[in-house]
N, C-alpha and C positions, 0 to 999 in steps of 0.2 A: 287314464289317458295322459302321456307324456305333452308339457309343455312344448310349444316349439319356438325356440329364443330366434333374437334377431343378429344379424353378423354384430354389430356392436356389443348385445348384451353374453355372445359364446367369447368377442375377441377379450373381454372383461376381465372374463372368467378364466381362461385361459393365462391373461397378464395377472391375476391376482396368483394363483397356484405355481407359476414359473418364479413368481418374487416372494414370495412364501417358502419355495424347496432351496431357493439362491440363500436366503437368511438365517436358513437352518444349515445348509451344511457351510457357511461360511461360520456359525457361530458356536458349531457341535465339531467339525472336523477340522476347519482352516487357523483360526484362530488362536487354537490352543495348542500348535505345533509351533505358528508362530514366536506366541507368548512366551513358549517353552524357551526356543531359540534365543531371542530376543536377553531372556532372565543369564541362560547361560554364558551368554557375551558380557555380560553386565558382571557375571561372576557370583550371584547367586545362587546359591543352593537349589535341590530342585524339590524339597518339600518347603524350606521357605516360598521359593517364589507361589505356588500352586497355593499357599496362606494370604501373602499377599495378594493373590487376580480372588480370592474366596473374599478376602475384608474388602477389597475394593467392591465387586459387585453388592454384597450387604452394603457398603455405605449408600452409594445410589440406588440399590434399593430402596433404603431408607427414606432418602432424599425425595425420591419421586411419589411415593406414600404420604410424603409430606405436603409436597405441592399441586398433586394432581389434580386435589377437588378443586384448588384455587384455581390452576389451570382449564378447568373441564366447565367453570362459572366463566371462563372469557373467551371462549368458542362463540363463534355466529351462529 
């Protein structure tokens, strides 16, 4: 037997899956067309820069591995 949600808990639902699909292709398809662009005006190489956007994300990766439990102790 199918639950039966309420208009707030389907409008939810619906707002989490449209901000979900918005995130992915702005962060898989938009982004790194940009980036690209962006490296080539700059006059970077186009396998340096794709090293540089790879060190960058590793660093904040890092970073947030580092602070997250601190962060996740000061939530309400």
């Amino acid at each position: 037997m199918m639950k039966k949600y309420t208009k707030q808990e389907t409008s939810w639902m619906f707002y989490d899956w449209a901000s979900n699909a918005f995130s992915v292709i702005i962060t898989t398809a938009v982004f790194p067309i940009f980036y690209k662009a962006q490296a080539d005006l700059a006059g970077i190489e186009g396998a340096d820069s794709t090293a540089y956007l790879g060190y960058t994300i590793a660093i904040f990766t890092f970073i947030l591995a580092l602070i997250g439990p601190i962060l996740d102790d000061c939530r309400l």
